[in-house]
C-alpha positions as CSV (number, residue, x, y, z in Angstrom):
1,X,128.1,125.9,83.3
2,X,130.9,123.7,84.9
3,X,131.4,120.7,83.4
4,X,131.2,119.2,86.4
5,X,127.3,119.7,86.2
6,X,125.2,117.3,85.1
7,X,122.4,118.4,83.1
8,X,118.7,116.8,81.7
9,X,116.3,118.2,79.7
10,X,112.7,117.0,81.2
11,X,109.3,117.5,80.6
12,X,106.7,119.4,82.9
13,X,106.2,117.9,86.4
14,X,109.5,115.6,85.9
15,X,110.0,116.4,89.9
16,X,106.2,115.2,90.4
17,X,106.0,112.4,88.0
18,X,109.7,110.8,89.6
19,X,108.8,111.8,93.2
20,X,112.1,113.8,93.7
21,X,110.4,117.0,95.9
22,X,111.1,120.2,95.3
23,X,112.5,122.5,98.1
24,X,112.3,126.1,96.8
25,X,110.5,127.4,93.8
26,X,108.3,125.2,91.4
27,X,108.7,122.4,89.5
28,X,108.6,122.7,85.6
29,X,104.7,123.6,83.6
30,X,103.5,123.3,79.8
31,X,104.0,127.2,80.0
32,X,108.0,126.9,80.1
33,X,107.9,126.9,76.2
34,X,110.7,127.7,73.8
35,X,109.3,131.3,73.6
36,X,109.2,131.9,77.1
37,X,111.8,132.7,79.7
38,X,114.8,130.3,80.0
39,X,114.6,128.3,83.0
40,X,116.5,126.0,84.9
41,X,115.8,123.8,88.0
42,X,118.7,123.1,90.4
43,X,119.9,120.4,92.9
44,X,120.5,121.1,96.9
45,X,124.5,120.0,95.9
46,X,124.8,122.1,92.9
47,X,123.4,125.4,95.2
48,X,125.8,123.8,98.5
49,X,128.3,123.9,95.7
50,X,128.3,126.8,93.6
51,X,126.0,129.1,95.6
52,X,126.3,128.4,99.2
53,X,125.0,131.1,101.8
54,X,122.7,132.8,98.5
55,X,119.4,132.6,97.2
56,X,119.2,130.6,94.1
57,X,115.9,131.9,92.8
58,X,117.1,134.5,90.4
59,X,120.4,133.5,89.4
60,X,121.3,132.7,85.8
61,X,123.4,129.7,84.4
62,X,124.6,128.8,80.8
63,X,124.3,125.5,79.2
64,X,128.2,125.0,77.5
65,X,127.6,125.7,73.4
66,X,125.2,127.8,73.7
67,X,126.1,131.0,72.9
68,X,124.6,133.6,75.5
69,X,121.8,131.3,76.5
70,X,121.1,132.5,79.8
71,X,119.1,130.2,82.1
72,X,117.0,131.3,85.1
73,X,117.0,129.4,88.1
74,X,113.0,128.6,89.1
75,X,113.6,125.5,91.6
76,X,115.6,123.9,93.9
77,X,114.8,120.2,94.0
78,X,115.9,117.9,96.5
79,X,119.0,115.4,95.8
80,X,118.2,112.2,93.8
81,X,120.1,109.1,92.4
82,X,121.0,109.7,88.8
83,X,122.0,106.4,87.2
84,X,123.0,103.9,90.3
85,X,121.6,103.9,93.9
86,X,125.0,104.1,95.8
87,X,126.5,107.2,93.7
88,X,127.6,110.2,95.3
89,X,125.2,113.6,94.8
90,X,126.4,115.1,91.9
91,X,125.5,118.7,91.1
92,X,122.7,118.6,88.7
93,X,120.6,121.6,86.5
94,X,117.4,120.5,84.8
95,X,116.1,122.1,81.8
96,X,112.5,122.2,80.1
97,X,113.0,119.9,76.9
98,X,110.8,122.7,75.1
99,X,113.6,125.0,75.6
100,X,116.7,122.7,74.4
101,X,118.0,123.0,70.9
102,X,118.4,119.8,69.0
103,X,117.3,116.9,71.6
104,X,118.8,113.7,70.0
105,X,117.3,111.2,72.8
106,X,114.7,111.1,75.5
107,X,113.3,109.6,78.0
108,X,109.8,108.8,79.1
109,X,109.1,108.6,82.6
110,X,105.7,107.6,83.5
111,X,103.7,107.4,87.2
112,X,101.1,104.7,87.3
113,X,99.1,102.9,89.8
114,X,98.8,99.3,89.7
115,X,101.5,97.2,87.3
116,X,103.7,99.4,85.2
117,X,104.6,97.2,82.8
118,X,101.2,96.5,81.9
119,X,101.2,99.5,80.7
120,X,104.0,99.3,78.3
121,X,102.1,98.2,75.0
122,X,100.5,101.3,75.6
123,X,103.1,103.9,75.8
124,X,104.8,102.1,72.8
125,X,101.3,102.6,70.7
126,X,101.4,105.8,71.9
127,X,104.7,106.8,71.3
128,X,104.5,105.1,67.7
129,X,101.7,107.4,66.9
130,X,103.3,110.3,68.1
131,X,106.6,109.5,65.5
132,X,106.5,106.4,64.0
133,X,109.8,106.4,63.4
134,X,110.2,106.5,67.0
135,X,110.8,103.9,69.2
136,X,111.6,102.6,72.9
137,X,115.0,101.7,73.0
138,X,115.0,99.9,76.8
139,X,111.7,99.8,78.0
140,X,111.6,99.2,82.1
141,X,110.4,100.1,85.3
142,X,111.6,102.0,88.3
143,X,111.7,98.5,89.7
144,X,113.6,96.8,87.1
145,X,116.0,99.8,87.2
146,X,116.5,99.9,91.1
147,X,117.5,96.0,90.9
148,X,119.7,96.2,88.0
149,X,121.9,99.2,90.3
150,X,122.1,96.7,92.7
151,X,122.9,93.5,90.0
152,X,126.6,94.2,90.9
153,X,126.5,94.8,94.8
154,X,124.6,91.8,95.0
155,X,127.2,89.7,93.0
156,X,130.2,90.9,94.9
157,X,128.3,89.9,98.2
158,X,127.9,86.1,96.7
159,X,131.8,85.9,95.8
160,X,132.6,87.3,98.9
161,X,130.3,84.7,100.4
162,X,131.6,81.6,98.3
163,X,135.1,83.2,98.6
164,X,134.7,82.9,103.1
165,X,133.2,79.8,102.7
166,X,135.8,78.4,101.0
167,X,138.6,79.8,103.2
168,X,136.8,78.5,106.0
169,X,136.4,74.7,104.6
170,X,140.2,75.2,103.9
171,X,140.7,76.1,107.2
172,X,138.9,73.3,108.4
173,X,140.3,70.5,106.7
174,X,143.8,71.9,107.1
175,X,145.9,69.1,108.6
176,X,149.4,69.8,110.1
């Protein structure tokens, strides 16, 4: 695969539980196990890119070191912001976790109703009995992770505030 593709290994109904639709084939199920077919879930920029005019159902992809691992292509999902709100799409492939060798990290993405964060002591109980060695590195919500993408936009608007307001007070008291 490029390495110009991003890639994430994710759980069964990622594309569900994150709200990103998906625009051909299906999302991912507890059947895509490491002793099933290889699949792989697609972006619309990585099949604009790489497979324009052609079906991507069907087509195969590799995951770089990993030697003759084939990946089929199940889904097409729709494009979605990876890490900050005003990036540009990026081709992206997505990958059942069940069928990645040697995961060192991941991620838990959760849909609830009501206050998320509530629910936090929860998912930490649960995710300490699951491995109790394991443990939430940075805890947050979708919310908490939309504003901090903007934490920088929204800092550059106040300089650029104080900044024009200062020109204009020099402009104003400007004697000559």
């Amino acid at each position: 695969m490029d390495s110009l593709v991003r890639w994430n290994a994710v759980g069964p109904d990622f594309f569900h539980v994150v709200g990103t639709p998906i625009l051909l084939g299906r999302d991912f199920t507890d059947a895509d196990s490491a002793s099933t077919l290889k699949v792989a879930v697609v972006n619309q920029t990585f099949v604009d890119r790489y497979l324009p005019g052609r079906q991507p159902l069907g087509h195969h992809l590799a995951i770089d070191g990993e030697k003759g691992a084939q990946y089929t292509i199940i889904g097409v999902a729709q494009n979605s912001k990876y890490t900050r709100v005003r990036e540009q799409d990026s081709p992206m492939a997505y990958f059942p976790y069940t069928q990645i060798p040697d995961i060192a990290t991941m991620q838990i993405e959760l849909r609830a109703h009501g206050n998320p964060a509530a629910l936090l002591p929860s998912v930490q109980r649960v995710v300490h009995d699951f491995g109790p060695d394991l443990a939430p590195l940075q805890p947050m919500t979708q919310q908490a992770q939309f504003e901090a993408s903007f934490s920088q936009e929204h800092l550059f608007a106040r300089l650029a505030l104080f900044f024009g307001l200062l020109a204009a007070l020099l402009v104003a008291t400007r004697t000559g």
